[in-house]
N, C-alpha and C positions, 0 to 999 in steps of 0.2 A: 298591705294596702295602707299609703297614709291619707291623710284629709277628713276623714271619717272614724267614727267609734262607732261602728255597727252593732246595733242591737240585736242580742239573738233572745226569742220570747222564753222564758224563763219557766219550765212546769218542776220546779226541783222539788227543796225540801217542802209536804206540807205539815202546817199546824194548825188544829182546829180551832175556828173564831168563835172570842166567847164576847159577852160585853166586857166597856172598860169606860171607864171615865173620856169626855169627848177633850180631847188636847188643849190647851188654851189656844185661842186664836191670835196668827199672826198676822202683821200690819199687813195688806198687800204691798209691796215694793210698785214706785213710779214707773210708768210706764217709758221704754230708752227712747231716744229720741229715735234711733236708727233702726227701730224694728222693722217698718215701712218698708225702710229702704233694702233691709235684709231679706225682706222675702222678696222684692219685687220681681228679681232675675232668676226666681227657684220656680221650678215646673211644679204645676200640682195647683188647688184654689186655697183661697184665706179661711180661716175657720167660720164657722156661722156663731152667732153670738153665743146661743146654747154649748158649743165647745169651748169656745175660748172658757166663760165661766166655766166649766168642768175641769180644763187644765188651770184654771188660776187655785181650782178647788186642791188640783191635787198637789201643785206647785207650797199649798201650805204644809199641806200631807207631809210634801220630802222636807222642806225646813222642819217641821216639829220632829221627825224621825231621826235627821243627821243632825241636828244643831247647827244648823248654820242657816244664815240666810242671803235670800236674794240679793243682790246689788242691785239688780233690774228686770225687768220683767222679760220672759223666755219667749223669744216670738217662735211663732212653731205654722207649719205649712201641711197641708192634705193633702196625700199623693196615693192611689193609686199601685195595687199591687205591679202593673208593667212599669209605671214608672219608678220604682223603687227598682224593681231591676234592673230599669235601663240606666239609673242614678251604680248598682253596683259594677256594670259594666264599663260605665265609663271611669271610675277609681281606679282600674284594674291598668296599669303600666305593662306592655304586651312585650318591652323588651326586658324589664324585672322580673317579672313572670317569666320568662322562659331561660333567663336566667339560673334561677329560682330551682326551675323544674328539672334542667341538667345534673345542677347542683344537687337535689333530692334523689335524682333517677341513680347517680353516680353510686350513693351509698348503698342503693336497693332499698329507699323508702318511697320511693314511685314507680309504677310501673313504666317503661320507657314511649308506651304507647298511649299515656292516660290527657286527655284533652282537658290538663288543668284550669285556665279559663273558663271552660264552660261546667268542670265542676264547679268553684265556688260561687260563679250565677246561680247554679241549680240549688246547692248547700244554702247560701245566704237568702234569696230567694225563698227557699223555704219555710226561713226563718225568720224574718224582718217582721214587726209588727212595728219596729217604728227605731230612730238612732236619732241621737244626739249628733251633730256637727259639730265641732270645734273650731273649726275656721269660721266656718261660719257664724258664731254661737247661736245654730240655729237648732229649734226641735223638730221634725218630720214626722206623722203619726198617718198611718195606714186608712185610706178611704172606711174599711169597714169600722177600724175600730173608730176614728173619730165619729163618728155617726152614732156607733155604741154609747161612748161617753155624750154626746149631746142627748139621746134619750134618757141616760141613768139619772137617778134620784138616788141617787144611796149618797149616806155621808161618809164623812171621812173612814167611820167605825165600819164600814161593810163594805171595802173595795173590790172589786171582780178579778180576776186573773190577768185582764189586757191594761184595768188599769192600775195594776201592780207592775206591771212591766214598763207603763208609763211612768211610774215614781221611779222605778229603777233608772230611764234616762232621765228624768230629770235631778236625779242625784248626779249623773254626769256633768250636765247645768252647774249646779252648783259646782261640781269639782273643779269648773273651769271661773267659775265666777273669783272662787273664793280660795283654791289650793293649786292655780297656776297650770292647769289640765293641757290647756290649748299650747304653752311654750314649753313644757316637758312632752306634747304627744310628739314634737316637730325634732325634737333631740334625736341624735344620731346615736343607732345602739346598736349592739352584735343580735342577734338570733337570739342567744340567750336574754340579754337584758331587756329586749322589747318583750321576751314573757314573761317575767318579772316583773316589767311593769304593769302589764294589761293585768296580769294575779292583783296588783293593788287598784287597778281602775273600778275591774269587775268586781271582784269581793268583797270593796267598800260597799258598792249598790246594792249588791245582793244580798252583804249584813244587814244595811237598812231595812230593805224588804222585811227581812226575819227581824229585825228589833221592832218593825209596825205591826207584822205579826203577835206574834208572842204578845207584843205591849196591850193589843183586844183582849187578851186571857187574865189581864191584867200584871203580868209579870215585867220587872225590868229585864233589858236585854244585860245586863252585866250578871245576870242570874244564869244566863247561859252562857256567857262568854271567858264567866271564872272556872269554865267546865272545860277544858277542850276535850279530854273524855268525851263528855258526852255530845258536843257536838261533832265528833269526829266518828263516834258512831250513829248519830243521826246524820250525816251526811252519806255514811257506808251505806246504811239502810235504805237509800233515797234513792229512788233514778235520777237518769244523766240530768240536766238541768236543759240540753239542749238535744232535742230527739226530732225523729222523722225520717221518713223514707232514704231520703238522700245523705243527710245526715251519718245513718246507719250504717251504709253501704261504702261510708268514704274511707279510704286511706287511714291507716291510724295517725299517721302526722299531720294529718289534716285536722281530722276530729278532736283524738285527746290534747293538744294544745289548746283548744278552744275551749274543753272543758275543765282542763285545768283552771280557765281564768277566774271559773266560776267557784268550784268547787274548794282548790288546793289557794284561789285566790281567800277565797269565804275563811278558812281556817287561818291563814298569815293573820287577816285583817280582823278576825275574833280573838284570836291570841293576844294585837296589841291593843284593842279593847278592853280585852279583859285587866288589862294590867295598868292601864294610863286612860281608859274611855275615848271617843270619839277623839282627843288630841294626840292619841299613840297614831292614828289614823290618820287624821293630818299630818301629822311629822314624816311618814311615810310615802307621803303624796309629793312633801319638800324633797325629801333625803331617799328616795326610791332603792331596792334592796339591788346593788349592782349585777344578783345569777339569781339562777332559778333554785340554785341551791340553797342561798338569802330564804328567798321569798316560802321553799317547800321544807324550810326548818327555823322558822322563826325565831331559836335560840341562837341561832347562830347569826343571823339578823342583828339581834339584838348586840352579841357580842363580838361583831362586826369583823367577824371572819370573811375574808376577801378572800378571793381568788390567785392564784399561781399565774406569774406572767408567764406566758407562754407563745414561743415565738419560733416560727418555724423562719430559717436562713432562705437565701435564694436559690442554692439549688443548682448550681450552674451547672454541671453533668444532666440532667432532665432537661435545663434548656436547650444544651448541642446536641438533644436527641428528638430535639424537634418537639418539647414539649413547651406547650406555653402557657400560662396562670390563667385557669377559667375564674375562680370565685374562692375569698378565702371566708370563714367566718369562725364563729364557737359554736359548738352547739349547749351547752351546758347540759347540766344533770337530767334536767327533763326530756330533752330531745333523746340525748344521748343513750335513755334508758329506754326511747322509744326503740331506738335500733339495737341493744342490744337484745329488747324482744324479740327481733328477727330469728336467734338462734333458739327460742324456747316456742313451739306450737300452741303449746297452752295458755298463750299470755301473750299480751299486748307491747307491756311495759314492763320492763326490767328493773323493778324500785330498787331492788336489793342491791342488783348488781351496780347500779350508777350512784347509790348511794357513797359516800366516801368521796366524790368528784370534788378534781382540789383547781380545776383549771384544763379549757384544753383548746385547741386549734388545729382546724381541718383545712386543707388546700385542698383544689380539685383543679386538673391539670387537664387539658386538650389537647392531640394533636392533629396534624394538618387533615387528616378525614375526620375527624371529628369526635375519636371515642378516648375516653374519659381517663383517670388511674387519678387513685387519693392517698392523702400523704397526710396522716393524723399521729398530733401529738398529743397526749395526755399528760397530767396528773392526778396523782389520791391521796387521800391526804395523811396516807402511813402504807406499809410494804406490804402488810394481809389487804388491806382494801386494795391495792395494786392486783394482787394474784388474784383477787375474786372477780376484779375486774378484766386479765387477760383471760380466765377460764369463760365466763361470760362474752368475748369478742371470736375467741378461738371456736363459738360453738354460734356465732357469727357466720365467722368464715366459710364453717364446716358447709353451715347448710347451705351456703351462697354459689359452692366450688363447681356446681354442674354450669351455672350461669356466667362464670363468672373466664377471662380472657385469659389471665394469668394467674399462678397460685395467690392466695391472697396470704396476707405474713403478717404476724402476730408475736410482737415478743417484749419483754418487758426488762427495765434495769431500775434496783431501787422500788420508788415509789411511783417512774414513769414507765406509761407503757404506748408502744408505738402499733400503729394500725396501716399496715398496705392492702391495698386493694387494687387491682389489674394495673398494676404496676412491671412490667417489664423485670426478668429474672436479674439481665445486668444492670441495672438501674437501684439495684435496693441500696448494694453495697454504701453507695454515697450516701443514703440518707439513709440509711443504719450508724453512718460515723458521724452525721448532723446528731442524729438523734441521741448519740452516747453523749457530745457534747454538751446536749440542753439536760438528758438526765442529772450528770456527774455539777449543773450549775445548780441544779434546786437545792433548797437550804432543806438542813433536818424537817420529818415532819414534827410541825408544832404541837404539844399537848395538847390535847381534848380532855374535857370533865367529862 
């Protein structure tokens, strides 16, 4: 979904609040000329004054926490749990989405019968306490909890759980005021790179959470952020960050992508903390980690290990067979490890196995009745990470073979390795000889420290 940065309410890591010194106060920022005008076409009423003061309150909250501050004051609107829904409803693109869901259904990470729109209604729905707008730069805060915040008296030093969740959108606020949020959400990017990025949208906010945390106990946050030890084991110890009924019961490519943004977001964005502060974190907001493999090994981020072009030909034997380009995309490391969970029952996500991902490209291909056959190229970024990665796909396939139309084919050259799925028996040959092609192109693998 673009247009929106959907807030999902945050119950993750806790720390217990202790006193601390109360922040210095910051100037309020002028009020935009265009706030007015910003909400007047958005469903939902204006805040009553007791809110507004409660978000100007917390609005100083996220500047003393992130270091930065407002350009202008965050107009923000009252909506109602149905109308939040009917706000996610209407985001939802009915021909992307089913797009989308072909596309998912193809690999075996959706079921072919799963009424995907009206999952993430129910999923997000669930979860919405309130989102940042970015086209809009508008704030949106849930009938109950604004009402909440207009009763509370607590200061900065004692926030509540709903309004922690509000300093987390309103560090989105910022991100868009101050580190360019709104013209990088609208960038065009693969599968991969839009979860790469939402890891540095999310993880920034939810660092700050933890650095206003922490900072009540009186500790600075570079106290835990020169740790990643330990924050990566207080993240292990911690439930999901986004939970509930619906939530629970969803898809793993549905869920764990969303908690990545949180969790494996939160550790990229404490790592460049730890090493540069709140500017490592900026820079990354400019220069955003182009995989998910960037973004879920920061070292490599750092020493700006890219990705393997990867490029699958046309194919023209699949076309005179009546097949035609449904959707091509990457999945990168993360997705990638989600599917090769498929072949392990006891696990979700495949770390081990997707680990080493040096670059990859999936077509999905339709013919005239309409069922599916995928045509996936990889790389790794050396020959053992290859074979651990075909033994991982092959146990894939294995478990997919009662379901699946045609045998599915699995075979590797080097350090690429090739993935068919209900692909046609005479059909492979051609794109076994693409595929030796793109192999025998990749360059050595490069040293790793």
């Amino acid at each position: 979904m673009r247009g929106a940065t959907l807030a999902l309410a945050l119950a993750g890591v806790t720390i217990s609040c202790g006193p601390a010194p109360r922040p210095t106060p910051l100037e309020r920022p002028v009020a935009d000329a265009g706030v007015e005008a910003a909400q007047a076409d958005v469903p939902g009423r204006a805040p009553t004054p007791a809110e507004t003061r409660a978000i100007r309150r917390l609005m100083r909250v996220a500047e003393s926490i992130r270091s930065l501050r407002f350009a202008s004051e965050v107009p923000f609107r009252v909506q109602d749990r149905e109308v939040i829904t009917q706000f996610v409803r209407e985001q939802i693109d009915a021909e992307e989405l089913e797009r989308a869901r072909i596309f998912y259904v193809a690999i075996g990470l959706l079921e072919p019968d799963l009424a995907v729109d009206e999952l993430i209604v129910r999923v997000l729905g669930e979860q919405i306490v309130g989102y940042y707008d970015p086209e809009r730069s508008l704030l949106v805060v849930r009938e109950d909890v604004a009402m909440e915040l207009g009763r509370s008296a607590r200061s900065a030093r004692a926030l509540g759980e709903a309004e922690m969740v509000i300093v987390h959108e309103l560090v989105h606020a910022l991100q868009d005021q101050r580190l360019g949020l709104g013209a990088q959400y609208r960038a065009e990017r693969t599968i991969d790179g839009s979860n790469a990025f939402a890891m540095v949208v999310e993880g920034d906010a939810t660092l700050a959470m933890i650095g206003h945390m922490i900072g009540l106990e009186g500790q600075p946050l570079a106290a835990l952020t020169r740790n990643t030890a330990r924050m990566r084991s207080m993240i292990r110890d911690s439930p999901d960050p986004v939970r509930g009924q619906e939530m629970e019961s969803a898809p793993a490519i549905v869920r764990l992508p969303l908690v990545a943004r949180y969790l494996d977001g939160l550790v990229f964005c404490a790592t460049l903390h730890g090493e540069r502060g709140w500017s490592g974190v900026d820079e990354a907001h400019r220069r955003p980690p182009v995989s998910t493999e960037q973004a879920l090994h920061p070292e490599r981020y750092a020493a700006g290990e890219r990705p393997d072009d990867v490029v699958i030909g046309e194919l023209p034997e699949l076309a005179a067979a009546g097949l035609t380009p449904h959707e091509e995309d990457t999945l990168g490391e993360l997705e990638l490890g989600i599917w090769l969970g498929l072949g392990d029952p006891g696990r979700e996500r495949d770390e081990v196995g997707a680990d080493g991902w040096g670059g990859d490209r999936l077509r999905v291909y339709r013919d005239a009745e309409g069922a599916t056959s995928v045509v996936w190229f990889t790389s790794w970024d050396d020959e053992a990470e290859a074979r651990e990665a075909e033994a991982a796909a092959r146990r894939v396939v294995a478990a997919r073979a009662g379901a699946a139309r045609a045998p599915g084919h699995v075979e590797r050259r080097g350090r690429a390795v090739l993935v068919l799925l209900d692909l046609a028996t005479a059909l492979k040959e051609p794109v076994r000889r693409a595929f030796d092609a793109f192999a025998t192109s990749l360059p050595p693998a490069p040293p790793r420290d």
